[in-house]
C-alpha positions as CSV (number, residue, x, y, z in Angstrom):
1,X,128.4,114.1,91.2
2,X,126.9,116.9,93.3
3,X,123.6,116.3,94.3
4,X,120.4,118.5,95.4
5,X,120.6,120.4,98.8
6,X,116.7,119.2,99.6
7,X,115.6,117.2,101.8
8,X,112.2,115.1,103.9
9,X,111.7,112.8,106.2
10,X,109.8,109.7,105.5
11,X,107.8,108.4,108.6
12,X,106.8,104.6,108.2
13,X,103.9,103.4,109.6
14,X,102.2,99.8,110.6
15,X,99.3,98.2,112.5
16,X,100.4,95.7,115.0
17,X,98.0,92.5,114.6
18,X,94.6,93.1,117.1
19,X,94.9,96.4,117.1
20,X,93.3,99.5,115.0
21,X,96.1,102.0,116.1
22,X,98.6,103.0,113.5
23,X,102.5,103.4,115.5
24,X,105.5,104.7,113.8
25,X,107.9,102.1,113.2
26,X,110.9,103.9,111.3
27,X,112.1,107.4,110.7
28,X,114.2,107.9,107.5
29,X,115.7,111.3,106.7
30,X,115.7,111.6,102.7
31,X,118.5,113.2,100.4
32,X,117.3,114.1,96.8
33,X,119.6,112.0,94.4
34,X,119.2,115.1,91.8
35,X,121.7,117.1,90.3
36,X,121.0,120.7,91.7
37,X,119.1,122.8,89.8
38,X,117.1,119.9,88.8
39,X,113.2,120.1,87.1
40,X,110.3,118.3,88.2
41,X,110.1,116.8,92.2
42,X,112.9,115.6,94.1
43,X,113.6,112.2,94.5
44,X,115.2,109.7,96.6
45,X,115.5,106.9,94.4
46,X,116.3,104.1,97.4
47,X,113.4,104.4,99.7
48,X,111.0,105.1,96.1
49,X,109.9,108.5,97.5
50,X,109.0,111.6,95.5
51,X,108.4,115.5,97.2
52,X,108.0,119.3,96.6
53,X,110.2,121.3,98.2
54,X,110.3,122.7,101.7
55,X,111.1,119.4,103.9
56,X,108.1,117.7,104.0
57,X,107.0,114.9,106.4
58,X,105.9,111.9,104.4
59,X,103.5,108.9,105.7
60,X,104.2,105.7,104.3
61,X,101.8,102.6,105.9
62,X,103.2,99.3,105.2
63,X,101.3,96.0,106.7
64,X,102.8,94.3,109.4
65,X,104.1,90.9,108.4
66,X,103.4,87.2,110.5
């Protein structure tokens, strides 16, 4: 199946333990899963991650885990 051309990248973010200071911790480029052509906001269905066109940079925070 072809897919959409679009793409985003998806920056995740955590707080180490002690401190107050958010620090990337993974860069993920993002592929829309759509078929071109597509309605609505693309999607990549793996990382759970919807966006508007034009490459966006998206934030994601997860907690740090012990």
């Amino acid at each position: 199946m072809e897919r959409c051309s679009e793409t985003a990248v998806l920056i995740v973010t955590l707080t180490p333990a002690g401190t107050a200071t958010n620090v990337a911790r993974r860069r993920i480029e993002l592929d829309c899963d759509l078929a071109p052509g597509h309605a609505g906001p693309h999607r990549n269905a793996k990382h759970r991650v919807e966006w508007e066109s034009g490459r966006p940079l998206i934030l994601r925070h997860e907690d740090e885990v012990p």
